[in-house]
C-alpha beads as a LAMMPS data file, in Angstrom:
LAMMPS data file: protein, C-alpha beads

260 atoms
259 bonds

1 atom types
1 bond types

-500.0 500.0 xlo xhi
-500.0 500.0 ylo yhi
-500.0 500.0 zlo zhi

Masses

1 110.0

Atoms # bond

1 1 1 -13.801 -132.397 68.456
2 1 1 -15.249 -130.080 66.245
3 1 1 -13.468 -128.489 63.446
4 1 1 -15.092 -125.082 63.374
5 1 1 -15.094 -122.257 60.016
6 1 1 -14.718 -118.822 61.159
7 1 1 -16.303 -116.102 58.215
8 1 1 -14.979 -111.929 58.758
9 1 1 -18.087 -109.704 59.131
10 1 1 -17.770 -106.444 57.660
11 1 1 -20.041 -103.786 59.903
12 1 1 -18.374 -100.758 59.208
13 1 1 -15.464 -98.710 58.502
14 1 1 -13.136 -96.267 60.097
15 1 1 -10.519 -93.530 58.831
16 1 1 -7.707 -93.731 61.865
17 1 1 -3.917 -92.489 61.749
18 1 1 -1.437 -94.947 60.862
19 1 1 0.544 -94.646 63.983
20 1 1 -1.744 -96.793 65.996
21 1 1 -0.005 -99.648 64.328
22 1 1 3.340 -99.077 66.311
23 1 1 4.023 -98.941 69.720
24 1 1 5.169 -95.474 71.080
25 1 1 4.260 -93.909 67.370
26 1 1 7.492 -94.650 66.033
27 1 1 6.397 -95.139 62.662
28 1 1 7.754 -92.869 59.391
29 1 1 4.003 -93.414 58.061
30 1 1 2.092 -90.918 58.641
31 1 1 -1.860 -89.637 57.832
32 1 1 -5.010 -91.727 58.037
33 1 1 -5.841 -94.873 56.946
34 1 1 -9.718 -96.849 56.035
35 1 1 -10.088 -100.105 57.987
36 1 1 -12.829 -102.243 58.175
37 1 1 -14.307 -102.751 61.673
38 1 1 -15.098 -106.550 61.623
39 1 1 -17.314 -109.062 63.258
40 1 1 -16.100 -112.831 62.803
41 1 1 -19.090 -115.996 62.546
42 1 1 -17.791 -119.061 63.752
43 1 1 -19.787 -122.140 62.537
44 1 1 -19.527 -125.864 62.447
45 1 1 -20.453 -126.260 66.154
46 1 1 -23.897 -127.021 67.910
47 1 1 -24.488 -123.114 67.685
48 1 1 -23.691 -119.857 66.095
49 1 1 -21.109 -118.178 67.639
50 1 1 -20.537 -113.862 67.110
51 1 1 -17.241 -112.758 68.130
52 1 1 -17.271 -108.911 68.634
53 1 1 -20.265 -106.585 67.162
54 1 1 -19.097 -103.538 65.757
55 1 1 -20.068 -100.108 66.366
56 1 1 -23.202 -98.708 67.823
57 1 1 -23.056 -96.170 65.453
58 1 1 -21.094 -94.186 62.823
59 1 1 -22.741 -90.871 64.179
60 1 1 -21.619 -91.799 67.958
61 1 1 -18.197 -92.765 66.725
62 1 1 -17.419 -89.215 65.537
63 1 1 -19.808 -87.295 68.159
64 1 1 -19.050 -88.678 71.182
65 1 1 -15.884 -89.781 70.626
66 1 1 -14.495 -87.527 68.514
67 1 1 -12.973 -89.898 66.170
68 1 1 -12.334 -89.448 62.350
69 1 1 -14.436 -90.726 59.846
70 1 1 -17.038 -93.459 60.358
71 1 1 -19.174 -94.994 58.155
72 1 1 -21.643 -98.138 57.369
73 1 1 -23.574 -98.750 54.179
74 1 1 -26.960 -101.102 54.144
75 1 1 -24.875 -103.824 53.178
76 1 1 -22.090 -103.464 56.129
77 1 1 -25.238 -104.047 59.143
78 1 1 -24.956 -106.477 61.659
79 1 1 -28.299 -108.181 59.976
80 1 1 -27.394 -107.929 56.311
81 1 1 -23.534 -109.673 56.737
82 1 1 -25.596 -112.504 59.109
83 1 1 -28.193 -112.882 56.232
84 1 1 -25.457 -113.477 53.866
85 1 1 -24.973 -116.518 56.069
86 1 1 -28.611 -117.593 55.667
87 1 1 -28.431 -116.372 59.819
88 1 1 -30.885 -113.592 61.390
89 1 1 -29.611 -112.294 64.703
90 1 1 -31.993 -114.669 66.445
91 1 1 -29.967 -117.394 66.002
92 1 1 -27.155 -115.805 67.446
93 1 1 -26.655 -117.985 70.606
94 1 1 -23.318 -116.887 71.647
95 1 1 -21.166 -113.377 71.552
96 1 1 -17.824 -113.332 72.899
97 1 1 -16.537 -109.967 73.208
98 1 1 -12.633 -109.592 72.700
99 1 1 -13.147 -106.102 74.921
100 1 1 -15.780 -103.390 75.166
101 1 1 -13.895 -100.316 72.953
102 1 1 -17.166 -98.538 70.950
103 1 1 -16.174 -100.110 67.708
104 1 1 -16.491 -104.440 69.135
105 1 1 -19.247 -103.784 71.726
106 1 1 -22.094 -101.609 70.322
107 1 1 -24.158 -103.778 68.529
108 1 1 -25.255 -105.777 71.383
109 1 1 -28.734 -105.299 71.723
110 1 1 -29.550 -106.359 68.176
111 1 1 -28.662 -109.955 69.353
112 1 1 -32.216 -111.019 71.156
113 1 1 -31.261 -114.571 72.125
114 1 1 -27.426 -114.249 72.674
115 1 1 -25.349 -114.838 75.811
116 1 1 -22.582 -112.113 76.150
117 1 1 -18.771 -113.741 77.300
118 1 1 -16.730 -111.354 78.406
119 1 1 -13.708 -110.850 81.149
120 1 1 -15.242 -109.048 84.340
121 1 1 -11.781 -107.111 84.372
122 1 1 -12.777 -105.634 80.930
123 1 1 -16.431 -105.168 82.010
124 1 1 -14.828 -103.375 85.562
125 1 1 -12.680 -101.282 83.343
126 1 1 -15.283 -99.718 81.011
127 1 1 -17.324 -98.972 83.537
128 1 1 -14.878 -96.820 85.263
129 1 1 -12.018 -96.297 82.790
130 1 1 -9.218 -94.221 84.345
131 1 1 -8.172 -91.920 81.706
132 1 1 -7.592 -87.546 81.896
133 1 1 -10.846 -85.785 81.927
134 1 1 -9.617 -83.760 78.840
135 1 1 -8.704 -85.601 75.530
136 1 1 -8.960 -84.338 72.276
137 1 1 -10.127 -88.265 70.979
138 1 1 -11.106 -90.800 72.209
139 1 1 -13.560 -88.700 75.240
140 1 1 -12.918 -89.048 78.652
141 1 1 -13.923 -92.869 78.635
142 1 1 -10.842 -93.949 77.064
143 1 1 -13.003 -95.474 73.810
144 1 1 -15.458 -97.472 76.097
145 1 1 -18.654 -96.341 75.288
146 1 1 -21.116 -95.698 78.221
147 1 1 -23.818 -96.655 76.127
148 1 1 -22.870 -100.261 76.063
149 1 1 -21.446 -100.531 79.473
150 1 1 -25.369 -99.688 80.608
151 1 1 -26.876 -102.074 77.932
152 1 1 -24.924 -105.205 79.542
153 1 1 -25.202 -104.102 83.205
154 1 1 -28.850 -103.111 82.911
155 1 1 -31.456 -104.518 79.334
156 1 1 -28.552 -107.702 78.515
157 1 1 -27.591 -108.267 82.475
158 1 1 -29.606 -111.861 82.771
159 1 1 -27.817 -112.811 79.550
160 1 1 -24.333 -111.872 80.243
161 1 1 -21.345 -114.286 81.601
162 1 1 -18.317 -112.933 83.154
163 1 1 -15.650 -115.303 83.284
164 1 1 -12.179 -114.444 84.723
165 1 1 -9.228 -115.418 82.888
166 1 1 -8.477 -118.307 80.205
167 1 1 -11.401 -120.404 79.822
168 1 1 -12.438 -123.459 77.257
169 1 1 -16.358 -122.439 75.887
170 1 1 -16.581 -125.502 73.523
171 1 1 -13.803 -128.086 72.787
172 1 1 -12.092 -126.083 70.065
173 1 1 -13.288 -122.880 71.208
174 1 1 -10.403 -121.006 74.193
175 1 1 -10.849 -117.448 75.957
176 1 1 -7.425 -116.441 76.533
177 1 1 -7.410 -113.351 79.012
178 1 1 -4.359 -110.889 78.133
179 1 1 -4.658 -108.390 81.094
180 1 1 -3.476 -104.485 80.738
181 1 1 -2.481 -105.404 77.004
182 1 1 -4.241 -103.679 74.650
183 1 1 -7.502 -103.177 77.722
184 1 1 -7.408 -103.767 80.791
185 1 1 -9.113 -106.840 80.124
186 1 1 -8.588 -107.742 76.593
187 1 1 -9.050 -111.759 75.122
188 1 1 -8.591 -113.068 72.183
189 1 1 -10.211 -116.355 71.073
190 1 1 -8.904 -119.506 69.637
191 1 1 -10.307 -121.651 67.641
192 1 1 -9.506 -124.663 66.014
193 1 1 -10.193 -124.960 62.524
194 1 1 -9.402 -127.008 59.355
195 1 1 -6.583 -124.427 58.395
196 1 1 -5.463 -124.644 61.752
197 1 1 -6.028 -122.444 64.989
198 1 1 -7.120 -119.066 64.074
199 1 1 -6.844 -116.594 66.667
200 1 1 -9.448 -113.688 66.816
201 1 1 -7.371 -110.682 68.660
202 1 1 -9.679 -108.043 68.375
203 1 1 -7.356 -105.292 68.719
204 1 1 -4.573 -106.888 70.370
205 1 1 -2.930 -107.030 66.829
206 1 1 -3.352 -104.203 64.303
207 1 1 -0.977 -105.902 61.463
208 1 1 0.239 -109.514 61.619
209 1 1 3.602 -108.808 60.001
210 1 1 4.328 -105.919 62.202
211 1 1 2.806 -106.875 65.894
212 1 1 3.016 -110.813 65.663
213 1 1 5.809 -111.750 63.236
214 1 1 8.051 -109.141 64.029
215 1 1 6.929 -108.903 67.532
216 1 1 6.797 -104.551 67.566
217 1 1 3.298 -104.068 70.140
218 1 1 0.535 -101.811 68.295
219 1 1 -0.300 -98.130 69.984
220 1 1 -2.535 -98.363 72.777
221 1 1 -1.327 -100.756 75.391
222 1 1 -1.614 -101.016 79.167
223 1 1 1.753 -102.326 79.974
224 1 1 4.587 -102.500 77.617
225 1 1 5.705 -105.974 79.162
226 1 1 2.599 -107.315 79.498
227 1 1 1.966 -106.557 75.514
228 1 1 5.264 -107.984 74.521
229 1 1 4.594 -111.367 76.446
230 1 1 0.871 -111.235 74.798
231 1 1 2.424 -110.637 71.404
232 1 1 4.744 -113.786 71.798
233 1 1 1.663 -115.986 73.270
234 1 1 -0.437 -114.932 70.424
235 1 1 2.113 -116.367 67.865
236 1 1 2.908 -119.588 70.066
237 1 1 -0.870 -120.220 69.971
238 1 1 -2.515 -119.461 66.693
239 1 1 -1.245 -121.213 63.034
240 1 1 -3.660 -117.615 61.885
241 1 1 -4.482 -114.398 63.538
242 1 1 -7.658 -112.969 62.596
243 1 1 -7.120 -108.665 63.664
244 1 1 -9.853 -107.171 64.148
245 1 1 -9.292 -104.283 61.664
246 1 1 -7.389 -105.965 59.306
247 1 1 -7.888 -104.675 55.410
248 1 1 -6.502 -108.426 53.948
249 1 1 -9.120 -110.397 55.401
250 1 1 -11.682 -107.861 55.178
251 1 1 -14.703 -109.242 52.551
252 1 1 -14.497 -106.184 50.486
253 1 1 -11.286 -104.347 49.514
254 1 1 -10.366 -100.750 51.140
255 1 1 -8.082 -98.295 49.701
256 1 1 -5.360 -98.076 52.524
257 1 1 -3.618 -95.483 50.704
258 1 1 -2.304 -93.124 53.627
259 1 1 -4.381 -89.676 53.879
260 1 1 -2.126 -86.499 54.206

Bonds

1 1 1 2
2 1 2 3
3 1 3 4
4 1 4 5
5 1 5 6
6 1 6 7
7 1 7 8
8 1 8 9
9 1 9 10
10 1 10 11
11 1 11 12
12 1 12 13
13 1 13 14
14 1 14 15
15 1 15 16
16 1 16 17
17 1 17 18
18 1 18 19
19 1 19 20
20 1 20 21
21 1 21 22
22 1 22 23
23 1 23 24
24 1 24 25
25 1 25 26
26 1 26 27
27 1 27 28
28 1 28 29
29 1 29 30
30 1 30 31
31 1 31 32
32 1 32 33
33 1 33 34
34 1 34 35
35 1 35 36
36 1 36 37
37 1 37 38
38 1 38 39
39 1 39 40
40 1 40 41
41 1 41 42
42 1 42 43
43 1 43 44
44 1 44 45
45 1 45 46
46 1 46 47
47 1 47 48
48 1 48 49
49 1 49 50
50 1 50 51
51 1 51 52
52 1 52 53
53 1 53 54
54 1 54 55
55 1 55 56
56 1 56 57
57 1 57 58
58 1 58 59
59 1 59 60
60 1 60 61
61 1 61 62
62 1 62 63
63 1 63 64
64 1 64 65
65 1 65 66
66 1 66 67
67 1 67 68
68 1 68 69
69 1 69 70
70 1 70 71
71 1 71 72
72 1 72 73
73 1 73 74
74 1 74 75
75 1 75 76
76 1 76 77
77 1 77 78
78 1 78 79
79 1 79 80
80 1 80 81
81 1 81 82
82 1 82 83
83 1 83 84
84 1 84 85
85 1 85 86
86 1 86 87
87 1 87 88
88 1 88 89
89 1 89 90
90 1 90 91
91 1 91 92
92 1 92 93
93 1 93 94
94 1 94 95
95 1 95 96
96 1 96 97
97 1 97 98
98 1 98 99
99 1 99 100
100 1 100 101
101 1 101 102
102 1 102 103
103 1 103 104
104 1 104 105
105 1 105 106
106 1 106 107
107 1 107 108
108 1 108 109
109 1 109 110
110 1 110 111
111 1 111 112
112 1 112 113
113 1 113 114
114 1 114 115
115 1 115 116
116 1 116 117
117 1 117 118
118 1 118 119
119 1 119 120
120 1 120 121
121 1 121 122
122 1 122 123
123 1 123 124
124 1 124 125
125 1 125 126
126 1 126 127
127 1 127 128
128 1 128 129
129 1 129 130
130 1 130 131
131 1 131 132
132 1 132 133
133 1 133 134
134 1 134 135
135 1 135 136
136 1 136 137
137 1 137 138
138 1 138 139
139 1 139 140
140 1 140 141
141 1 141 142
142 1 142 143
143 1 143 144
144 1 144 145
145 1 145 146
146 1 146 147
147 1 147 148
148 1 148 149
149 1 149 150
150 1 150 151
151 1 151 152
152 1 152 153
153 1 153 154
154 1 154 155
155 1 155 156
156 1 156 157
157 1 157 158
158 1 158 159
159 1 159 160
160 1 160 161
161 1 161 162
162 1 162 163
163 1 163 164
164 1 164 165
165 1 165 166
166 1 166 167
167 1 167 168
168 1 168 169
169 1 169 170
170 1 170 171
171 1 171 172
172 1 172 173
173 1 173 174
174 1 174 175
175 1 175 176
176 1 176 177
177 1 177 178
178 1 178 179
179 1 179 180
180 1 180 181
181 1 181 182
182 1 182 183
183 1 183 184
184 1 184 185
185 1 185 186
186 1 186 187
187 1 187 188
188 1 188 189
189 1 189 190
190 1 190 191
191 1 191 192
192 1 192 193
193 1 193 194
194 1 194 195
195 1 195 196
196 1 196 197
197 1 197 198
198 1 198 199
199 1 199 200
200 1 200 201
201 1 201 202
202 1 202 203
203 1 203 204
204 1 204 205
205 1 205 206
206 1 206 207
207 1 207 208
208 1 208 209
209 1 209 210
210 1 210 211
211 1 211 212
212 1 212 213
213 1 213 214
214 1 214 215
215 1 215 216
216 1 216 217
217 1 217 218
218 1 218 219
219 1 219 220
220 1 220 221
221 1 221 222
222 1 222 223
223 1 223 224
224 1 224 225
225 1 225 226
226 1 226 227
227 1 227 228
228 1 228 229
229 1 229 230
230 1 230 231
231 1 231 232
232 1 232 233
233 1 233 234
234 1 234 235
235 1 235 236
236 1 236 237
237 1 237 238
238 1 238 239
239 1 239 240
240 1 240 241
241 1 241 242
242 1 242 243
243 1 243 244
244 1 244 245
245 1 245 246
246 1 246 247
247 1 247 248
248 1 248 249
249 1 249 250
250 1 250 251
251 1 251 252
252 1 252 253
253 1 253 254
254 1 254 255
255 1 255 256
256 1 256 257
257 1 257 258
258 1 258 259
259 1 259 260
């Protein structure tokens, strides 16, 4: 079996409030926070594989969302973080998508060769989120950006596999569907690698030592209950959990000094 090497992506960056690190807010940390929005390039198999692919675009982020601040730099693109691994997105064969929030599933159409993974429950949900008409963040699509719900049911639709629930892609390589945890259709991806099984959680997992080792959910969740069992399966499974805005394994340091 292969023993696969799994390389963060940085493709952006986002000022957020603290309090989506704990369930229910119940945080004394307050303000905003930079994270890196992250991409991760597993290698060592018979193909390049993309998990997630950042935002569609900082603009968009703050527009239509109405999120804080957003930003990427010429460095932070999709294409320049492949070409630091001697890739182009050509050679992209693969993109599993943890879930379709704006920030893991708008860069999709840069990938011209790529199949698309994801859970039809997630792909389902985005399409018609059910969320209040009226939110001051976050629009009425609940983060899901329309945008790339019409990219893979329309331009990426012969290229796209739905799969429902856990499935093995490669020896080494496990979709583990974690329904109404952090989406409606969120999966996070195993892999096994020298170090061990890394998990990618997207954004089931916010901060390791808070949401896995201590076992305390992030904000935005589904279900409490079905978080708390995903939170217990994620650290049964994986020896390292990759989040998917994580500032420690991000390949360029942040200042996560809290904003007042």
């Amino acid at each position: 079996m292969a023993r696969y090497r799994v390389h963060p992506l940085m493709v952006g960056e986002a000022h957020v409030p603290a309090v989506l690190d704990v369930f229910w807010s119940l945080t004394p940390v307050s303000g905003k926070l930079a994270v890196p929005i992250l991409a991760f390039l597993i290698e060592g198999g018979p193909e390049p594989i993309l998990v997630d692919t950042g935002m569609r675009s900082p603009q968009r982020a703050m527009e239509i969302h109405r999120l804080g601040p957003h930003r990427e730099t010429p460095e932070w693109t999709l294409e320049a973080q492949l070409a630091g691994h001697d890739l182009r997105p050509g050679d992209i064969a693969t993109v599993i998508l943890t879930h379709m929030h704006y920030d893991h599933a708008g860069g999709c159409q840069k990938l011209p060769n790529a199949r698309f993974v994801l859970q039809r429950r997630e792909l389902e949900a985005a399409a018609a989120p059910i969320g209040p008409r009226h939110l001051q963040i976050g629009s009425r699509d609940m983060f899901f950006d329309r945008k790339d719900v019409a990219a893979i049911v329309d331009e990426l639709w012969d290229r796209v596999e739905l799969i429902e629930g856990d499935k093995r892609l490669l020896p080494g390589i496990d979709c583990v569907l974690y329904e109404n945890s952090h989406t409606p259709g969120s999966q996070c991806v195993y892999v096994d690698t020298a170090d061990g099984v890394v998990g990618l959680v997207g954004d089931m997992v916010r901060k390791v030592d808070l949401n896995v080792d201590q076992g305390i959910p992030p904000g935005i969740f589904y279900d409490l209950e079905a978080m708390l069992r995903a939170m217990a399966d994620i650290r049964d499974r994986a020896d390292l959990v990759y989040p998917g805005h994580d500032p420690s394994i991000a390949p360029v340091a942040l200042d996560q000094r809290p904003s007042q």
